[in-house]
C-alpha positions as CSV (number, residue, x, y, z in Angstrom):
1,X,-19.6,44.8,43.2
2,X,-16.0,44.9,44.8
3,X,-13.0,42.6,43.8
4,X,-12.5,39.9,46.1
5,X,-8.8,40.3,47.8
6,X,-6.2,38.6,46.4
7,X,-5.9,36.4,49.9
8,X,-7.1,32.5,48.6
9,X,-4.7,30.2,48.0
10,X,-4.2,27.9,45.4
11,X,-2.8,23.9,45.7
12,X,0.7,25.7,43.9
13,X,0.9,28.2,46.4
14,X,-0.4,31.1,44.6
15,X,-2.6,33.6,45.8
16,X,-5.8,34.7,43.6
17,X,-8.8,36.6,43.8
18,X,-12.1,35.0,43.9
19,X,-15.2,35.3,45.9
20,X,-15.7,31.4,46.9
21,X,-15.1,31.1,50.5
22,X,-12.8,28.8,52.2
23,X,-13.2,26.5,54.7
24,X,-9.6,27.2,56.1
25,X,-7.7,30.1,58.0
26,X,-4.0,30.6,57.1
27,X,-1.2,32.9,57.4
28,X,2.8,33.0,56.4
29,X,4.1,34.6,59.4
30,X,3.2,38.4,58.4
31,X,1.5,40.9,56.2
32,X,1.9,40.4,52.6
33,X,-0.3,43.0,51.8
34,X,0.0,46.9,51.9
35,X,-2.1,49.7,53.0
36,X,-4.3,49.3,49.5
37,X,-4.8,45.6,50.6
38,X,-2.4,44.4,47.5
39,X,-0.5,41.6,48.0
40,X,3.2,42.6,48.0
41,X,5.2,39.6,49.1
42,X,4.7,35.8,48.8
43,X,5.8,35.4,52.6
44,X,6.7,36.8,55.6
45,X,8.8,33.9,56.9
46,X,8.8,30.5,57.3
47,X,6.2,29.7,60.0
48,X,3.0,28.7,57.0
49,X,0.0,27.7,58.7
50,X,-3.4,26.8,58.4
51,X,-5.8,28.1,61.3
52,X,-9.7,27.4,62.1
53,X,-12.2,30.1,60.9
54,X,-13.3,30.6,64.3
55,X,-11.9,30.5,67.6
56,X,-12.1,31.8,71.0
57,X,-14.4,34.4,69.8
58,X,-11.4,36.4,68.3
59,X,-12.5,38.4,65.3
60,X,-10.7,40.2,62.8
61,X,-10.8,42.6,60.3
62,X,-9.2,41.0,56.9
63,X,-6.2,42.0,55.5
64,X,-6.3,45.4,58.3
65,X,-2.6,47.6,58.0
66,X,0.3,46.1,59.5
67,X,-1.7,43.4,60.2
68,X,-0.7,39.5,59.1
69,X,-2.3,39.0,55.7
70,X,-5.1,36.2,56.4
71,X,-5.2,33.6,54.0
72,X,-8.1,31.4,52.9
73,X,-7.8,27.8,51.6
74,X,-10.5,25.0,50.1
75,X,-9.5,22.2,52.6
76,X,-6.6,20.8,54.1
77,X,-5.3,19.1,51.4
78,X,-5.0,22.3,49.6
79,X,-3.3,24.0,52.5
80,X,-0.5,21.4,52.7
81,X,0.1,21.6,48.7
82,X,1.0,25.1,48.9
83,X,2.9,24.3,51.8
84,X,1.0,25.1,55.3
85,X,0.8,22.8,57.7
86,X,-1.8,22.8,61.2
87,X,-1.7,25.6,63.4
88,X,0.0,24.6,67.1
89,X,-2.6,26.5,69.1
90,X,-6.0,26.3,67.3
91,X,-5.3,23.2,65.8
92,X,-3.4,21.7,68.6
93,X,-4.5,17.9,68.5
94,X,-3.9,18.3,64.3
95,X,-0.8,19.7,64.9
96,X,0.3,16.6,67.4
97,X,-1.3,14.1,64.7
98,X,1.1,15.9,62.2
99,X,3.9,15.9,64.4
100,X,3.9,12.0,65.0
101,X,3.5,11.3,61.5
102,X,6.5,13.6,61.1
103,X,8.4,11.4,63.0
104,X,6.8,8.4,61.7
105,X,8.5,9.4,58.4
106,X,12.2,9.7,59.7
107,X,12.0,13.3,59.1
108,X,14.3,15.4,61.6
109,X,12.3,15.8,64.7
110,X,12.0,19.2,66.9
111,X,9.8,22.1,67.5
112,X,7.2,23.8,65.1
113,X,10.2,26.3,63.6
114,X,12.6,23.0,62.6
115,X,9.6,21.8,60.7
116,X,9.2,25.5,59.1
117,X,12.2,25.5,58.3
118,X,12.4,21.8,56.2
119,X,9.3,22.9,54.7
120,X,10.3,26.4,53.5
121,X,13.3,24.8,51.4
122,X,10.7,21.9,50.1
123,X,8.1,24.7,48.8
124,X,9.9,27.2,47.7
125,X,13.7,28.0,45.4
126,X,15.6,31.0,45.9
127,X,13.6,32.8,43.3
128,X,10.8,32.6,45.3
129,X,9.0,29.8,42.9
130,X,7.2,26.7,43.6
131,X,9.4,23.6,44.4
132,X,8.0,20.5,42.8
133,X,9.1,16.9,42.0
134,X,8.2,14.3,39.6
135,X,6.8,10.6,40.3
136,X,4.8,8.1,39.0
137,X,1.0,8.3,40.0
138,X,1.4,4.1,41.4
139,X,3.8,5.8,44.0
140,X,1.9,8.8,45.7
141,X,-0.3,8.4,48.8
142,X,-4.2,9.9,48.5
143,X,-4.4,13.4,49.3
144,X,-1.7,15.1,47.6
145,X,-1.7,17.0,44.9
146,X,-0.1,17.0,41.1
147,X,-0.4,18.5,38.2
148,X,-1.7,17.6,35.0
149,X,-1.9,19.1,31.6
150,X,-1.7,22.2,33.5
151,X,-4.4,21.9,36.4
152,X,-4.2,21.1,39.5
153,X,-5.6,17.4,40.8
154,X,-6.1,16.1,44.1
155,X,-5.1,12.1,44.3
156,X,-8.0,10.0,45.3
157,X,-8.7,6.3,45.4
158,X,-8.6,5.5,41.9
159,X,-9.3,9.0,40.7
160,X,-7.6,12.4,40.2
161,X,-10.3,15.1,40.8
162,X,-10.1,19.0,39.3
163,X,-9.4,21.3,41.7
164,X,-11.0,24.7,41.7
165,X,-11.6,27.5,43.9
166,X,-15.1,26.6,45.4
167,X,-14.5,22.7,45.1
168,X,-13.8,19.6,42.9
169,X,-15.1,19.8,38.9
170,X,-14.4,16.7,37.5
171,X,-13.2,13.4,37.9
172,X,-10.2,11.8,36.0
173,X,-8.8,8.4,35.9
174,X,-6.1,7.9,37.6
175,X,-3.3,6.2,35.5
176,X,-0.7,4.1,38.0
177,X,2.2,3.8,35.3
178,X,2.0,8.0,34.5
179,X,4.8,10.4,35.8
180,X,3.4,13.7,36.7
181,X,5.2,16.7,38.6
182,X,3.7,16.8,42.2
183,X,2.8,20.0,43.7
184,X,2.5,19.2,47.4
185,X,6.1,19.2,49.2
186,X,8.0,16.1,49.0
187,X,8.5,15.6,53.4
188,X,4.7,16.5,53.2
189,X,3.7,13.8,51.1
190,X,6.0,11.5,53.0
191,X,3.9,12.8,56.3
192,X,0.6,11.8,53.8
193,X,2.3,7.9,53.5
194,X,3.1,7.7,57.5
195,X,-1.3,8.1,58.4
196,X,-1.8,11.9,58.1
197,X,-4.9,11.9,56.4
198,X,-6.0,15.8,55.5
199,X,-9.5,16.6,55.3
200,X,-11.1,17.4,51.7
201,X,-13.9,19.8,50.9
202,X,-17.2,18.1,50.6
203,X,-17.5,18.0,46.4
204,X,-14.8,15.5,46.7
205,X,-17.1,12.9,47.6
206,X,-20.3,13.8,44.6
């Protein structure tokens, strides 16, 4: 059996190999990969977004040379953790429901690459790392991510659920008064408090 391409993408941003599929279409502006299909870069700019799996018939051969490196992702709430937000042209009417809450949330308003660009300094340092923040559990909005004892959690209701690559594991309580390190950009979960909701992968709701 061959190894699955390193082209799914993890709430922190990371990209891994595994053969659950994603309900999600992505890129970061470019290819990251090189002519063996190895991931060679992080990004490719600042313009991360997430994309439908089909549309307009287009069809594509992953991760082909020279190519942008197509990236795979769980569900929406994923996507934004590491960072993407909607696509402008096959997500148009997500992309305006992300741009009002934008605004909603005082952040500075303008086109798609204005946006990149306050998001690329909110998910990722100099050193190419993940950006996080810390904050108490009372204070974050459902649908954002943080981390906990090392894993990944999605916020929801009174819960935190496991993240993993082909859905949600478990279910933790959700302690109000804990400070934990959050994973998905600080103006994103700011857009998460002003009514963008993101969709979440099915298990979320078992």
């Amino acid at each position: 059996m061959d190894m699955p391409l390193q082209n799914r993408v993890s709430p922190s941003g990371e990209l891994i190999r595994t053969s659950a599929r994603g309900t999600l279409l992505g890129n970061r502006g470019g290819a990251l990969h090189n002519e063996k299909q190895e991931i060679v870069r992080p990004c490719k700019g600042q313009r991360w977004i997430t994309c439908l799996l089909e549309f307009r018939g287009r069809s594509r051969v992953v991760m082909s040379p020279g190519l942008y490196t197509e990236l795979f992702f769980l569900d929406e709430a994923t996507a934004l953790s590491a960072g993407h937000r909607p696509c402008a042209e096959c997500r148009r009417q997500r992309f305006n429901e992300f741009r009002e809450a934008w605004k909603r949330a005082g952040l500075q308003p303008g086109l798609a690459p204005e946006m990149d660009a306050v998001l690329h300094s909110a998910r990722m340092d100099e050193r190419g790392g993940k950006v996080t923040f810390e904050a108490a559990l009372s204070d974050l909005p459902d649908g954002c991510f943080v981390q906990k004892n090392g894993i990944a959690c999605l916020v929801r209701a009174d819960a935190l659920l496991v993240w993993s690559p082909d859905g949600y594991r478990e279910r933790l309580r959700r302690d109000g008064a804990e400070t934990v390190t959050v994973l998905t950009p600080e103006p994103l979960v700011r857009c998460l408090r002003h009514g963008f909701t993101p969709s979440v992968h099915e298990s979320a709701s078992k």
